[in-house]
C-alpha positions, 0 to 999 in steps of 0.5 A: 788893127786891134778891137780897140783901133777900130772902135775908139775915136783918136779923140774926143768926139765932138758934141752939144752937150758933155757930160764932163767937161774938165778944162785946165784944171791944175791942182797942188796938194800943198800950195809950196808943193809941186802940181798934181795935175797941171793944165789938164783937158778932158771931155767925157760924152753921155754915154762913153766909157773911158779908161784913165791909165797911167803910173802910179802918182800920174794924177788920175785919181785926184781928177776924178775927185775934182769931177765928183765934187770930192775935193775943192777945186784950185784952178780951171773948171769943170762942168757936170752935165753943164753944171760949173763945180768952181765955186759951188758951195757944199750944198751944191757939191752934195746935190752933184754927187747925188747924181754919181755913183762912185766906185772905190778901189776898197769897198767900204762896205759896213759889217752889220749891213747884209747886201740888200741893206747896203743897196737900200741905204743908197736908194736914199738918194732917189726922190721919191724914194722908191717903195721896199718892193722895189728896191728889193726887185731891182736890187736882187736883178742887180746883183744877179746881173753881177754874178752874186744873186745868192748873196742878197741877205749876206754881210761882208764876213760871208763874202770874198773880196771879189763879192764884196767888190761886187756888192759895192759896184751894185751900190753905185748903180742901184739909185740911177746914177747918170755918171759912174766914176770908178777906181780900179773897180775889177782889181780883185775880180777874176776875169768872169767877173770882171766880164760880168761887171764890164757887160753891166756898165756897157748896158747902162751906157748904150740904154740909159746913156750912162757916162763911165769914167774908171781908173784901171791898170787892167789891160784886159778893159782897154779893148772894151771901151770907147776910149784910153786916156793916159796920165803922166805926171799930171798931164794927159799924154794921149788919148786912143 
């Protein structure tokens, strides 16, 4: 039996209170145009790590999305820590994301921005925002937890790819997310880092209950956490 079989519920588990809870959500990018998602079921609990694999086109990014409050909702409902995104107006989809620490597949971090710059400018999501003292703690312990504790005053030009990666990771946690949605977020790290990075995400999970939901083709996570869902032209297929 493999790490993985030995670990994670065939499905999912059953509690009170979800933190995602997605029920039949189908969504078409044109509206002639055929589903990208079509009738999809996921529910994600406080403190679960979860996989979203699958082949390109299957769907998995447009979900996340839809659960970050990225995109409009077309059909079916969602809840975030029992908050109903159909129908929320822009204000409260902001309100949402303030809540959710995103990951990209590409960075996006600004050039003129050094590392710390970068994790102060998130800390803005924090009420109260905390003093400069302690975001400078708690943003240097960050990314010496990520592997990259040099790297504080440095921009993106004085950086590889993988630190840069990095970087952005540390900018989707520093301000206390209860969920993190990720995509593809160890692409471009090597397999240490990569251990670094999946050590931090299981800390927040076990200690602060942090929920984490990632899209990744890396097979090397799968043993890593508590369930793999998989997409297949729009529709989950199967969950171990």
């Amino acid at each position: 039996m493999s790490a993985l079989e030995s670990r994670a519920p065939l499905r999912a588990p059953v509690v009170a209170d979800w933190a995602i809870e997605a029920r039949g959500i189908t969504f078409s990018f044109t509206r002639a145009g055929p589903p990208i998602l079509l009738d999809v079921d996921l529910a994600v609990a406080p403190g679960e790590i979860v996989i979203l694999t699958g082949p390109s086109g299957a769907g998995k990014t447009t979900l996340m999305t839809l659960i970050g409050a990225l995109r409009t909702m077309q059909s079916g409902s969602i809840r975030v820590f029992g908050e109903e995104l159909a129908g929320l107006s822009g204000r409260g989809q902001r309100e949402v994301r303030k809540r959710i620490g995103f990951i990209f597949q590409d960075h996006n971090l600004f050039d003129a921005l050094t590392a710390f710059d970068t994790l102060n400018l998130a800390m803005k999501l924090c009420d109260p925002i905390p003093p400069r003292a302690e975001i400078l703690r708690r943003g240097s312990a960050l990314l010496e937890s990520l592997g990259i504790g040099d790297y504080l005053k440095s921009r993106p030009h004085e950086m590889s790819t993988g630190q840069k990666q990095r970087v952005a990771i540390a900018r989707a946690l520093i301000h206390g997310p209860r969920i993190i949605l990720a995509d593809e977020p160890t692409a471009s790290l090597d397999r240490d880092s990569t251990g670094s990075v999946l050590s931090v995400f299981r800390e927040r999970a076990d200690r602060d209950g942090v929920t984490i939901l990632m899209v990744t083709h890396d097979t090397q996570l799968f043993d890593q956490v508590d369930r793999v869902v998989r997409m297949e032209d729009g529709r989950i297929v199967s969950t171990r």
